[in-house]
C-alpha positions as CSV (number, residue, x, y, z in Angstrom):
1,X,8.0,-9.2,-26.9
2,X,4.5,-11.0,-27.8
3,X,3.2,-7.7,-27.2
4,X,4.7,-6.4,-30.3
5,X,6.2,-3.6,-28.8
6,X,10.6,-2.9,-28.7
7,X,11.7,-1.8,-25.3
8,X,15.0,0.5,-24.9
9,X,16.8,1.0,-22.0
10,X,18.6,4.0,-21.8
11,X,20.4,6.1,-19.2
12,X,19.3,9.5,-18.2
13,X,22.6,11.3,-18.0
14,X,26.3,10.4,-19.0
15,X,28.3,13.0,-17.2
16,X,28.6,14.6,-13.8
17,X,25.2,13.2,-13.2
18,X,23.1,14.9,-9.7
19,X,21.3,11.7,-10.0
20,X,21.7,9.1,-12.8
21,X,19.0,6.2,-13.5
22,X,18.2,3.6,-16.2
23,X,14.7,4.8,-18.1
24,X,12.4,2.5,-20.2
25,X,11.0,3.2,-23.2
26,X,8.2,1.4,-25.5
27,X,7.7,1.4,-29.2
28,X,5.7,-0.4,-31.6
29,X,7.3,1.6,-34.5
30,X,10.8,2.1,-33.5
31,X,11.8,4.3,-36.4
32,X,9.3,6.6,-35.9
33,X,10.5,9.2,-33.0
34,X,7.2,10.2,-32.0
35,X,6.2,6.6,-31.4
36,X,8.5,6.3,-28.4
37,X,6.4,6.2,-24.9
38,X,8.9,6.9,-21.8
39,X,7.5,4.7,-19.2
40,X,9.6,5.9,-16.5
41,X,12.9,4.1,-14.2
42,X,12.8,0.7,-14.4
43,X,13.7,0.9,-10.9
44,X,11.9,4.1,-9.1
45,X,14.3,6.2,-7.1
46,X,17.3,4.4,-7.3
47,X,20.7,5.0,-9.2
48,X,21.4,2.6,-11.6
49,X,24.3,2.4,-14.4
50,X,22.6,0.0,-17.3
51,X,20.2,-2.6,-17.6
52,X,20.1,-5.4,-19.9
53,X,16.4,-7.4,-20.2
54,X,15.6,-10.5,-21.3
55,X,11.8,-11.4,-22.1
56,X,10.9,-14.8,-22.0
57,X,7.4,-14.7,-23.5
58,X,8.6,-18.5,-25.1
59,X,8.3,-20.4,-21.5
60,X,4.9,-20.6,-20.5
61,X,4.6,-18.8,-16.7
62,X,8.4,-17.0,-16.8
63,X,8.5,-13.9,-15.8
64,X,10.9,-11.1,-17.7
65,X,14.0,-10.6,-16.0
66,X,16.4,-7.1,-16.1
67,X,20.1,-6.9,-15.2
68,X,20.2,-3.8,-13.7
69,X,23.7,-2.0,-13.1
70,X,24.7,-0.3,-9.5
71,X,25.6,3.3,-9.5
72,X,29.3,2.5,-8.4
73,X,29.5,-0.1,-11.1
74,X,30.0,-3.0,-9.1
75,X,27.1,-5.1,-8.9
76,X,24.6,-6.3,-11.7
77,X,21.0,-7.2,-9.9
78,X,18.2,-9.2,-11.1
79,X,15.2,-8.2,-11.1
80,X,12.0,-9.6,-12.5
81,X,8.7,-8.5,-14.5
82,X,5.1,-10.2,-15.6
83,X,4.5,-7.5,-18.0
84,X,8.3,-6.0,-19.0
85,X,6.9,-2.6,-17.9
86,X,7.0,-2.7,-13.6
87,X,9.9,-4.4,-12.5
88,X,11.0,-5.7,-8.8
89,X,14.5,-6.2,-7.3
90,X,14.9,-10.0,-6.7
91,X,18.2,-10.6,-6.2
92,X,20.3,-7.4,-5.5
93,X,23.9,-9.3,-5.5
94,X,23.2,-11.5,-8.7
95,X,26.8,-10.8,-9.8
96,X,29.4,-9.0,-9.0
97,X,33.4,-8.8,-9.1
98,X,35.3,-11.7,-8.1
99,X,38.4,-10.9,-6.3
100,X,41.9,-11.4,-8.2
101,X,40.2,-12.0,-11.1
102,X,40.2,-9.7,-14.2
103,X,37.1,-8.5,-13.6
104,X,37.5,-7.8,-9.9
105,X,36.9,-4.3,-9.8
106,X,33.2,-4.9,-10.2
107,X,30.8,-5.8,-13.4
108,X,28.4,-3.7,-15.4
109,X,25.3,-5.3,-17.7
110,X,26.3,-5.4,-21.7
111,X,23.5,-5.9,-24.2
112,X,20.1,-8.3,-24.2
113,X,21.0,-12.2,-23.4
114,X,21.1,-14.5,-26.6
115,X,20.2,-18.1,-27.1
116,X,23.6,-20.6,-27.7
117,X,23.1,-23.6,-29.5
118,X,23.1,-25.4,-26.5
119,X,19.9,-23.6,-25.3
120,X,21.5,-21.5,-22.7
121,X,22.0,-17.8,-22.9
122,X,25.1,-15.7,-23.7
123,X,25.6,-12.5,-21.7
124,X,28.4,-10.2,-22.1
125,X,29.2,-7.9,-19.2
126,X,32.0,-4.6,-18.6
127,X,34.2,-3.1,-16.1
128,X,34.9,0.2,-15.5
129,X,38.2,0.3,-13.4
130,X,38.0,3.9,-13.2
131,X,34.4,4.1,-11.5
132,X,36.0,1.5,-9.0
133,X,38.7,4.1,-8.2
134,X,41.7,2.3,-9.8
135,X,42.4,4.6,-12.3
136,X,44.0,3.8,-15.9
137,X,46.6,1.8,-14.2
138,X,44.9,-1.5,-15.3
139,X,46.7,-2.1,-18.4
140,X,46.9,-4.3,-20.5
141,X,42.8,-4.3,-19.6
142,X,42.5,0.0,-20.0
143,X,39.8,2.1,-18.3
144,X,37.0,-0.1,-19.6
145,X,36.8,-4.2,-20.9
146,X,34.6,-6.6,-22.0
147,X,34.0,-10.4,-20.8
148,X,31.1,-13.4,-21.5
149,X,28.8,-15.1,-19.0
150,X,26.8,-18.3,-19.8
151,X,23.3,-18.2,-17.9
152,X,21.2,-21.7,-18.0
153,X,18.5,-21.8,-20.6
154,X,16.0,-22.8,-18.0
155,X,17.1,-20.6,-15.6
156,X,18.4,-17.6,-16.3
157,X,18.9,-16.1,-13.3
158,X,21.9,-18.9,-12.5
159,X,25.5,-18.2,-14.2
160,X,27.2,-21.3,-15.9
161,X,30.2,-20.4,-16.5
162,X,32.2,-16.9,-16.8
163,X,35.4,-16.0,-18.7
164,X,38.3,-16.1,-17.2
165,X,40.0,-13.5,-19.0
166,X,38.6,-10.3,-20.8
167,X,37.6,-11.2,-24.2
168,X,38.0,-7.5,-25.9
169,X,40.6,-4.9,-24.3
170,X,41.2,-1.6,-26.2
171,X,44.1,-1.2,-27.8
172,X,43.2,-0.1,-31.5
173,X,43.3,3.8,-32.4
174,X,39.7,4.5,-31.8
175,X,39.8,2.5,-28.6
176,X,42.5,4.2,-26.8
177,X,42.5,7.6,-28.1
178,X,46.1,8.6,-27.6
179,X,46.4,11.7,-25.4
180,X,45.1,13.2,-21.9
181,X,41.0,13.5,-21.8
182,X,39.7,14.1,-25.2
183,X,42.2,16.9,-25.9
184,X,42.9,14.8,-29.2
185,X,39.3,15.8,-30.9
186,X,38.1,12.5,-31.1
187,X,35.4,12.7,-28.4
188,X,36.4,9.3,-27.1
189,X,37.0,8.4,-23.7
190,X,40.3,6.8,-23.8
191,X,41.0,3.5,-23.4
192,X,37.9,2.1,-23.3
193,X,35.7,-1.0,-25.1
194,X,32.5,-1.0,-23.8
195,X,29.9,-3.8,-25.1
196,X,26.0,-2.6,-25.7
197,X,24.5,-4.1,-28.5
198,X,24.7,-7.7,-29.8
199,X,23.4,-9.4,-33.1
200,X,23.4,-12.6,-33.7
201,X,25.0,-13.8,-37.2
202,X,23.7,-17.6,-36.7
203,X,25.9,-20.7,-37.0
204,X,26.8,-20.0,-33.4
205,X,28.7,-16.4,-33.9
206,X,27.4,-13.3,-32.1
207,X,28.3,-9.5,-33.4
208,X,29.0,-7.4,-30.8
């Protein structure tokens, strides 16, 4: 951001969480652990599952906006920010599963919008079919998939266009992790591709 400072998003738990919720952290010198300043939730007292923010210190007067994850991994809401540090729910619904589609078990925030070539943003969203309740019967998607939405340069907060299909599924070794649990030594969760980070390689293609 134009303050100079990298901002990470991270969750405070990733299994049989009491209470699980999406911290914020600032840096000016990422690399240097003692540099990191935990600023707290981004949203106090509520249970959240990922949040993806977008600053938009190039438009004069925008505010910031987060995608913020619910618990049950159905619903991404926007919320927005002056100062990318206190953030406020604007839209609780922004997006959500749409029904008979692939991704109708619900949607979960991916990594930080980028710009397209046509000035509009890219943002890459998950589902999690188990957290729905629909176990690993999902195939060919597996437990967890990954799909694109385009967001209006101008406007951010108002979807384009979204894939009709999932874009990545697992099905290479490391991605499904043959066997029951992690019983294979692996440490994976099986059947899952799960999109959080994105770097743009220019020329229009995105790593993710």
């Amino acid at each position: 951001s134009k303050t100079q400072q990298y901002y990470l998003t991270w969750d405070n738990c990733t299994f049989e969480c009491a209470f699980r919720s999406s911290l914020l952290s600032v840096s000016k010198d990422p690399f240097v652990h003692d540099s990191w300043e935990l600023l707290g939730p981004v949203i106090p007292n509520k249970q959240t599952a990922g949040v993806s923010l977008l600053f938009r210190d190039a438009v004069p007067g925008a505010k910031h906006q987060a995608f913020i994850s619910s618990y049950n991994c159905f619903t991404i809401s926007l919320a927005e920010s002056i100062d990318g540090s206190q953030w406020t729910i604007t839209d609780p619904t922004w997006m959500q599963g749409r029904p008979g589609c692939w991704d109708a078990c619900g949607v979960i925030a991916g990594p930080q919008p980028e710009v397209l070539s046509s000035g509009d943003f890219l943002f890459i969203y998950n589902i999690d079919t188990e957290a729905a309740g629909l176990g690993n019967n999902t195939k060919p998607l597996g437990r967890c998939t990954i799909g694109w939405a385009v967001l209006n340069g101008s406007n951010a907060s108002q979807v384009v266009a979204r894939s009709q299909t999932a874009i990545i599924t697992p099905v290479l070794p490391w991605e499904t992790t043959a066997g029951a649990g992690n019983k294979n030594g692996t440490g994976q969760t099986p059947n899952v591709s799960f999109a959080t980070g994105l770097k743009p390689l220019g020329n229009g293609e995105v790593l993710v």
